[in-house]
OpenMM code with the backbone's topology and positions (N, CA, C; nanometers):
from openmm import Vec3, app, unit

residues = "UNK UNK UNK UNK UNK UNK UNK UNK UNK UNK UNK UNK UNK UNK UNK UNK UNK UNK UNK UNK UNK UNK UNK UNK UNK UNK UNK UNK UNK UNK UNK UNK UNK UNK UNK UNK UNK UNK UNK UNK UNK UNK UNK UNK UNK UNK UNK UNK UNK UNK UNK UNK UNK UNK UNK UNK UNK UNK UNK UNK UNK UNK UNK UNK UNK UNK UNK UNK UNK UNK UNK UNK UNK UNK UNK UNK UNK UNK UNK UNK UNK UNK UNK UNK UNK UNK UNK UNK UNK UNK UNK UNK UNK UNK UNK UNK UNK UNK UNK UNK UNK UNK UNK UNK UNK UNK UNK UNK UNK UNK UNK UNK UNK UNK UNK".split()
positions = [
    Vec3(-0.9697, -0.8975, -0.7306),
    Vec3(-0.8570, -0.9558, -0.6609),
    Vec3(-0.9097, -1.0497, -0.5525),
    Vec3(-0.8058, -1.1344, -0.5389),
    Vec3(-0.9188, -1.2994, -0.4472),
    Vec3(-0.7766, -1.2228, -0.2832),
    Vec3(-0.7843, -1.1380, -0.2436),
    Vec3(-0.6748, -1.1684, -0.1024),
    Vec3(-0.7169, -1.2074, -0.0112),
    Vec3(-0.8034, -1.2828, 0.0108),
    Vec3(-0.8478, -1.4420, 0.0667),
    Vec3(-0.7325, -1.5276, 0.0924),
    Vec3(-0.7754, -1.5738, -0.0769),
    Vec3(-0.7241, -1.6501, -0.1181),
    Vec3(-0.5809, -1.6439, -0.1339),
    Vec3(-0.5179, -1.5660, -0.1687),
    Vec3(-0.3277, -1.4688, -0.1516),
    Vec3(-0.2849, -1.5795, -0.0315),
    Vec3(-0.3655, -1.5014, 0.1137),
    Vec3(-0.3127, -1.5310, 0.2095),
    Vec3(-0.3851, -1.6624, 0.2495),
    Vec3(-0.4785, -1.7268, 0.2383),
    Vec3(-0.4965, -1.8613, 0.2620),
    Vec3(-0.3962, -1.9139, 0.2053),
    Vec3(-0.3702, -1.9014, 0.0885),
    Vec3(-0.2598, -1.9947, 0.0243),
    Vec3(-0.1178, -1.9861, 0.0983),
    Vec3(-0.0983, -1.8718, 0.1167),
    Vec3(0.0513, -1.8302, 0.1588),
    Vec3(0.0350, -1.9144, 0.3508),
    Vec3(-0.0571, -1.9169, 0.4145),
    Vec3(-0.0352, -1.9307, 0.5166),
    Vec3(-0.0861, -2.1078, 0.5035),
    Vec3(-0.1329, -2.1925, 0.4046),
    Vec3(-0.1215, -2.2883, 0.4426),
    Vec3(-0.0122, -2.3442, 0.3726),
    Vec3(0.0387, -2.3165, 0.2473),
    Vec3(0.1786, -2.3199, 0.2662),
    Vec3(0.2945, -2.3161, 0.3721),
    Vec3(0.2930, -2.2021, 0.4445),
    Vec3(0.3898, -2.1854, 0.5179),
    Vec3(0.4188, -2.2335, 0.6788),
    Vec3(0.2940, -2.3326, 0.6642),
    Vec3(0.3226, -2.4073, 0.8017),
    Vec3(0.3247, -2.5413, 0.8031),
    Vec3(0.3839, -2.5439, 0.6992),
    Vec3(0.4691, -2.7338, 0.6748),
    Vec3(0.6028, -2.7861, 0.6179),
    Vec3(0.6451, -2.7732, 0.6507),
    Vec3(0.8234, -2.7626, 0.5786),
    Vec3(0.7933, -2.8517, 0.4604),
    Vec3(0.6874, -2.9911, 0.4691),
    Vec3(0.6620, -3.0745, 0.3215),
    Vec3(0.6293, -2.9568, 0.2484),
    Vec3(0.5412, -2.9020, 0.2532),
    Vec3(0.4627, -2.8411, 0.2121),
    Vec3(0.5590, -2.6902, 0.1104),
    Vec3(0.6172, -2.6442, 0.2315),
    Vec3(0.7453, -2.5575, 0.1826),
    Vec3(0.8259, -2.6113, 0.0736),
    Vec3(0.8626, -2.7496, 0.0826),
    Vec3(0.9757, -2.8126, 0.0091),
    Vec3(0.9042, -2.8443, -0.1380),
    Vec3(0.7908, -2.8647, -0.1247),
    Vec3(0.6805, -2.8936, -0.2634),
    Vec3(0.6816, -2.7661, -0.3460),
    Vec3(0.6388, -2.6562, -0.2898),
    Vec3(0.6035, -2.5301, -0.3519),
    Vec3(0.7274, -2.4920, -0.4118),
    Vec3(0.8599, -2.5040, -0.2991),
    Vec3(1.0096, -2.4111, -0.3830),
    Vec3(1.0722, -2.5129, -0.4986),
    Vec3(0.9860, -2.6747, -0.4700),
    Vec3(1.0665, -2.7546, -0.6064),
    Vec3(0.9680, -2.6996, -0.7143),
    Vec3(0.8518, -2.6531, -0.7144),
    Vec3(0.8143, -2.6036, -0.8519),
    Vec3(0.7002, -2.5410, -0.8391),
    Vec3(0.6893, -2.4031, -0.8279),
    Vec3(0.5966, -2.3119, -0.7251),
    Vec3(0.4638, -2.3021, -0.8195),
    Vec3(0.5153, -2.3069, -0.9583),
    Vec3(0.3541, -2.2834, -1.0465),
    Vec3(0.2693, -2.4379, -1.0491),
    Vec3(0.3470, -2.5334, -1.0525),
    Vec3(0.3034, -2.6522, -1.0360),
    Vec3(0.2264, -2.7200, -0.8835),
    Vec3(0.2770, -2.6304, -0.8002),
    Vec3(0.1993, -2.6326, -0.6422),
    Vec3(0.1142, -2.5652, -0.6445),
    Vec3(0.1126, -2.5056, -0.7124),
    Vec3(-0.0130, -2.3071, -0.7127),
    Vec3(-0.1130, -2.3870, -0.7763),
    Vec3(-0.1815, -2.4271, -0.9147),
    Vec3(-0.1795, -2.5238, -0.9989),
    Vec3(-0.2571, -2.6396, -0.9027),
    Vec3(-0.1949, -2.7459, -0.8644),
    Vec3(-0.2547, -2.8359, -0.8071),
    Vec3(-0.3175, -2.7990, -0.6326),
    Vec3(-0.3033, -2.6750, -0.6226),
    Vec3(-0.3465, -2.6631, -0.4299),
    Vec3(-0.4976, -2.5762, -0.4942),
    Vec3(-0.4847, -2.5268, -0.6379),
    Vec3(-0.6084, -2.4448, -0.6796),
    Vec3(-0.6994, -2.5691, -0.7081),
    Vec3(-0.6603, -2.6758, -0.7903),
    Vec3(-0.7224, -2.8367, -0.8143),
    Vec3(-0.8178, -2.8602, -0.6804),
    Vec3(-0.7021, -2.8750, -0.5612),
    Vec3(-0.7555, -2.9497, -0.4347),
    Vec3(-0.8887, -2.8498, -0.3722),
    Vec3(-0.9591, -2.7638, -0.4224),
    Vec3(-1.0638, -2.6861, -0.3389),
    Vec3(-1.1938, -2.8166, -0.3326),
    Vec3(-1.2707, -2.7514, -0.2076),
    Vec3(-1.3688, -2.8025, -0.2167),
    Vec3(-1.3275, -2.9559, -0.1243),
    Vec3(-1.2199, -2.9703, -0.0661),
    Vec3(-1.1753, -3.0979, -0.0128),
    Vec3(-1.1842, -3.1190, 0.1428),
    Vec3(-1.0886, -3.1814, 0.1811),
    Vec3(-1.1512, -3.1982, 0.3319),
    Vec3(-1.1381, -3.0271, 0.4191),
    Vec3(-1.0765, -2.9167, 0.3615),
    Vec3(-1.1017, -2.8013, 0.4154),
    Vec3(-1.2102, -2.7353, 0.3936),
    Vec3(-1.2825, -2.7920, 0.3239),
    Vec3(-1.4830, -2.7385, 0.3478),
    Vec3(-1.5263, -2.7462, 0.2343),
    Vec3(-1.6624, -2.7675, 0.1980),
    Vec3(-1.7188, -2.7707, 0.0791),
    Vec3(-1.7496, -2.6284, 0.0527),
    Vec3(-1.7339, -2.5529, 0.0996),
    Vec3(-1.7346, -2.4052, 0.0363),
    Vec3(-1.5675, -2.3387, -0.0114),
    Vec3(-1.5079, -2.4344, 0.0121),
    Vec3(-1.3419, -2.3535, -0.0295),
    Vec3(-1.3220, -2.3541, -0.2142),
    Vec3(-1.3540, -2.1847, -0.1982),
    Vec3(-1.3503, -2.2069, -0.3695),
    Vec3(-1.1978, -2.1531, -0.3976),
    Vec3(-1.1017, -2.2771, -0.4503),
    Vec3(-0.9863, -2.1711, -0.4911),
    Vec3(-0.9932, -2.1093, -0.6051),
    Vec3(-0.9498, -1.9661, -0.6102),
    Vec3(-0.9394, -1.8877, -0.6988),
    Vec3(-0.8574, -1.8131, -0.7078),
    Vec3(-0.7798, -1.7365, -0.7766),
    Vec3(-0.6609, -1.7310, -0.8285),
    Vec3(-0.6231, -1.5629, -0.9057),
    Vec3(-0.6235, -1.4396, -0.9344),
    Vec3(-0.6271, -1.4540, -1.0706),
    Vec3(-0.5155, -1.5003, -1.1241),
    Vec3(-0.4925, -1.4277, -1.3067),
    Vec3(-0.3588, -1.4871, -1.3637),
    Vec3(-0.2687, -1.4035, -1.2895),
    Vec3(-0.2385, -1.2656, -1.1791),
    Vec3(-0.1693, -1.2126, -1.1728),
    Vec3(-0.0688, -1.2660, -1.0450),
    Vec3(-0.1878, -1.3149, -0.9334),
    Vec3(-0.1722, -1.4029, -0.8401),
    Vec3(-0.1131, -1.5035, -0.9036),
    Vec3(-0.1316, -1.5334, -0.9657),
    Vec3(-0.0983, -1.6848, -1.0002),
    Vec3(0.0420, -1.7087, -1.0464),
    Vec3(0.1065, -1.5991, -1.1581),
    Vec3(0.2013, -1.5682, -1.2132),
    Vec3(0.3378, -1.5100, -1.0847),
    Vec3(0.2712, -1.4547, -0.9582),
    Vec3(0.3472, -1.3761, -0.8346),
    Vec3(0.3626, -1.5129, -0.8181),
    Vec3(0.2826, -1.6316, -0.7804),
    Vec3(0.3461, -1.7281, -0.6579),
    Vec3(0.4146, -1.8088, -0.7452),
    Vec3(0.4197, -1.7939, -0.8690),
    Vec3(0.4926, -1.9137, -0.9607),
    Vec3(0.6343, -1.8500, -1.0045),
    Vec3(0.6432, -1.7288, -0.9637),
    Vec3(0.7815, -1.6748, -0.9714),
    Vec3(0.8250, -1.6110, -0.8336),
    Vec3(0.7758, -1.6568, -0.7199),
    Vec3(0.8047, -1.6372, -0.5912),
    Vec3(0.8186, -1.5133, -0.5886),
    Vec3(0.7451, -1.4278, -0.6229),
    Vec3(0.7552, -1.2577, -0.6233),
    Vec3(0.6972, -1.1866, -0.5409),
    Vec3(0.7204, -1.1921, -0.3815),
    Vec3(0.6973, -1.1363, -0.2892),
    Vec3(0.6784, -0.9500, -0.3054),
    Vec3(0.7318, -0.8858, -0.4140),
    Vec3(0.6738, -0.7472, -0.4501),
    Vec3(0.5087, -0.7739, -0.4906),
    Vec3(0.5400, -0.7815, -0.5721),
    Vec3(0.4445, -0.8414, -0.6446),
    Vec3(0.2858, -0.9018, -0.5836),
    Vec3(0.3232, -0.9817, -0.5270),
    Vec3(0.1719, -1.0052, -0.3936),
    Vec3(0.1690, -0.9110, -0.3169),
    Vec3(0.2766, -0.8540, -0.2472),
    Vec3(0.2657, -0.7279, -0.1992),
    Vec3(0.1864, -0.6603, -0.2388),
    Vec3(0.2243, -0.6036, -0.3609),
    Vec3(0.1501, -0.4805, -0.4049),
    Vec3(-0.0057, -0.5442, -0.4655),
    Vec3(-0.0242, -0.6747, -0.4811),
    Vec3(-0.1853, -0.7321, -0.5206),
    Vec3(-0.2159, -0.7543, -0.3888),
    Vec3(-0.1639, -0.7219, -0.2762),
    Vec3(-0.2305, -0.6639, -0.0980),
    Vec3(-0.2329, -0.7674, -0.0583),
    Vec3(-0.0933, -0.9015, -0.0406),
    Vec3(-0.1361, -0.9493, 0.0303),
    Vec3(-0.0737, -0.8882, 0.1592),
    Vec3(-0.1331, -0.9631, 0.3023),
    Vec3(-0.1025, -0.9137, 0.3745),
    Vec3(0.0289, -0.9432, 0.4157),
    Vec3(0.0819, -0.8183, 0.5106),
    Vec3(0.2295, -0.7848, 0.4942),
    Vec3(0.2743, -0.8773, 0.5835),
    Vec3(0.2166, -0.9249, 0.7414),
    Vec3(0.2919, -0.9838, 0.8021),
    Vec3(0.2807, -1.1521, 0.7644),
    Vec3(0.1654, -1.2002, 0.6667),
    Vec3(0.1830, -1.3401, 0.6276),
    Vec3(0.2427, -1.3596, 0.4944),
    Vec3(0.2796, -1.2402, 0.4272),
    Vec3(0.3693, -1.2105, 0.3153),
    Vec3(0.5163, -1.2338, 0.4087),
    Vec3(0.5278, -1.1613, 0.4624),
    Vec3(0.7255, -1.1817, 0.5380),
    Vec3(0.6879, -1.3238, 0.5919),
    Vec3(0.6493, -1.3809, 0.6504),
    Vec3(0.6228, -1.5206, 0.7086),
    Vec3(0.6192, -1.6221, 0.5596),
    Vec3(0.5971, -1.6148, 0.4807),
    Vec3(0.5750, -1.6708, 0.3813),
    Vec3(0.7124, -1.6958, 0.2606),
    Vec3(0.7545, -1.5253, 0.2761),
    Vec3(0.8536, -1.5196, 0.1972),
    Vec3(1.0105, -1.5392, 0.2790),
    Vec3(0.9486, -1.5702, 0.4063),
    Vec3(1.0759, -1.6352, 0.4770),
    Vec3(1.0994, -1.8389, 0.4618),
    Vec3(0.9966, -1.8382, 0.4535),
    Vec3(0.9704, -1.9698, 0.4840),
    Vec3(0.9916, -2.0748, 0.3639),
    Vec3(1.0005, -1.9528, 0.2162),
    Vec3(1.0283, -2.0383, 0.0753),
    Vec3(1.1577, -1.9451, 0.0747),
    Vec3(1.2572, -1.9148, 0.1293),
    Vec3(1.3540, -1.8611, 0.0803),
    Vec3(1.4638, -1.9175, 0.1699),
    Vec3(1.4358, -1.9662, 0.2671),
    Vec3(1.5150, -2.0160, 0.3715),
    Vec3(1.6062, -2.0682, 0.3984),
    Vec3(1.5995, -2.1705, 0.2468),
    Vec3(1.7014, -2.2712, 0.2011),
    Vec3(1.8189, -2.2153, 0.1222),
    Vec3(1.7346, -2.0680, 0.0845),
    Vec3(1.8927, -2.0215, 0.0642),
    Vec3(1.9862, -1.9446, 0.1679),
    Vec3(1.9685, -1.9326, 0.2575),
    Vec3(2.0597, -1.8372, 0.3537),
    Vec3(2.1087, -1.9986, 0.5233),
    Vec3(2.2250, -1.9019, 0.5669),
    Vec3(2.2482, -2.0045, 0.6893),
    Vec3(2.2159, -1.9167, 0.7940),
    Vec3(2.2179, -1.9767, 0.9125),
    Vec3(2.1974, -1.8484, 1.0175),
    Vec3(2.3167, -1.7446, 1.0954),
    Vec3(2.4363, -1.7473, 1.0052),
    Vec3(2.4964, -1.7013, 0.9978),
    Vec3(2.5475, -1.6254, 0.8979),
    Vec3(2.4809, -1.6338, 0.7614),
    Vec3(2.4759, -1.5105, 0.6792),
    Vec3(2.3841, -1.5182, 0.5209),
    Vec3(2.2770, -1.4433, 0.5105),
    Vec3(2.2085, -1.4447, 0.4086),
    Vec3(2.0924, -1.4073, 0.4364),
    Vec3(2.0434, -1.4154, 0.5787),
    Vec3(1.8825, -1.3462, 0.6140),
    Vec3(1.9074, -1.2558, 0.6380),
    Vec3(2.0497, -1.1641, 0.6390),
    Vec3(1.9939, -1.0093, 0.6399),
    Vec3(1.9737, -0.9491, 0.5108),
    Vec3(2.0370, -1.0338, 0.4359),
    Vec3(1.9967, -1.0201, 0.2718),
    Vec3(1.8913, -1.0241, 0.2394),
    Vec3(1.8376, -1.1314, 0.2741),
    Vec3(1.6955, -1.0995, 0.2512),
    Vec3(1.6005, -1.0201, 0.2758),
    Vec3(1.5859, -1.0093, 0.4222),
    Vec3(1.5811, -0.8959, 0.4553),
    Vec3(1.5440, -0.7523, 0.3747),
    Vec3(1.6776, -0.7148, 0.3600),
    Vec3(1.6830, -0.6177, 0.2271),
    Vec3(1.6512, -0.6161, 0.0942),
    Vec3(1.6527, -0.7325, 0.0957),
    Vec3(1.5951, -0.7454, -0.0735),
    Vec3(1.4249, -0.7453, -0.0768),
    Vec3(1.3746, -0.8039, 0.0464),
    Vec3(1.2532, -0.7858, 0.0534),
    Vec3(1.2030, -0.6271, 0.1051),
    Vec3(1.2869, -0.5738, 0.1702),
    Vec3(1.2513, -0.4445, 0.2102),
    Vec3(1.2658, -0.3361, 0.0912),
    Vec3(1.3220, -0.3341, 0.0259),
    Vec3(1.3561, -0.3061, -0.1269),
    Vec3(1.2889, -0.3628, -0.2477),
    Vec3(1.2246, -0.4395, -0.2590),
    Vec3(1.0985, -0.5307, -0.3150),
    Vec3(0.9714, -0.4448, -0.2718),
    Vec3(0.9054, -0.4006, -0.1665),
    Vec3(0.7827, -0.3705, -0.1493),
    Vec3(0.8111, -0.2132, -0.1240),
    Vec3(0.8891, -0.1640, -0.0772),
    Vec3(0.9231, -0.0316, -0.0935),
    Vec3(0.8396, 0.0528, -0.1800),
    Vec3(0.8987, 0.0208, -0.2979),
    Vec3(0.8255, 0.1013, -0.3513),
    Vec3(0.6774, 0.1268, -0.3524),
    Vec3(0.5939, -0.0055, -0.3754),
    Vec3(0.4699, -0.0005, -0.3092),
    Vec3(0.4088, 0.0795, -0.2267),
    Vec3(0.4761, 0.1125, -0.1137),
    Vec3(0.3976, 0.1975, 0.0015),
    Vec3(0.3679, 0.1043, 0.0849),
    Vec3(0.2724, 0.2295, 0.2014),
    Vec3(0.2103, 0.1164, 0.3127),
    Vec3(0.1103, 0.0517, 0.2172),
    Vec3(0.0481, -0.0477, 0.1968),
    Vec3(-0.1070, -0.1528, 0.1581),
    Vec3(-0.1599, -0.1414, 0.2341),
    Vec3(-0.2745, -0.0420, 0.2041),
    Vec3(-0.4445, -0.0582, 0.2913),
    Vec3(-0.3974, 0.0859, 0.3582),
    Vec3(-0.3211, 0.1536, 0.3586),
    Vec3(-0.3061, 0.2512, 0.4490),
    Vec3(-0.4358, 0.3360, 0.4029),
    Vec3(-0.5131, 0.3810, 0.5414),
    Vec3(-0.5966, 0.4739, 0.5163),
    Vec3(-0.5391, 0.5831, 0.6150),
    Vec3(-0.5321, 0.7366, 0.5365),
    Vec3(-0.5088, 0.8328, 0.5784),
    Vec3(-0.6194, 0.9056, 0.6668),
] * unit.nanometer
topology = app.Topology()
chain = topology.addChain("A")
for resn in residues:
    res = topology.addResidue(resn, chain)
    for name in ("N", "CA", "C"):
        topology.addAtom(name, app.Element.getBySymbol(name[0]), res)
């Protein structure tokens, strides 16, 4: 599993609204060409890598799903706020989400919890 790479992706995604607006018009086709761009002006050691399971979560925006392949939880909610956004107003639909995401990883458990 690359969760590096999960959350590199998810967090340079999620701090550009272009960037946001690219990924939700066609998320396997952004996943896809941001794996292309390694090795570019963010360092000659940036190897993107992917697997197919990763790859298949961000191309169907499946915030369980990376969840449970560990990405991390608080740039997972930052992430899965930030491509979902456009559907809710701030007057009703982010508590939906909300729940649907809290109900999405649920089952999962805590990730990384060591007892």
């Amino acid at each position: 599993m690359t969760k590096y790479m999960v959350d590199k992706f998810m967090r340079y995604v999620e701090l550009s609204d272009a960037r946001v607006a690219a990924y939700v018009a066609d998320p396997a086709a952004y996943v896809e060409g941001w794996l292309g761009a390694g090795a570019g002006a963010e360092g000659a050691t940036d190897d993107r890598v992917l697997t197919e399971a990763e790859r298949a979560a961000f191309a169907a925006r499946d915030y369980a799903a990376l969840y449970a392949l560990g990405a991390h939880p608080y740039l997972l909610w930052h992430f899965t706020e930030a491509v979902h956004a456009h559907e809710f107003t701030p007057e009703q639909g982010w508590r939906e989400l909300v729940e649907r995401y809290r109900a999405g990883v649920a089952p999962q458990g805590v990730v990384d919890y060591i007892p």
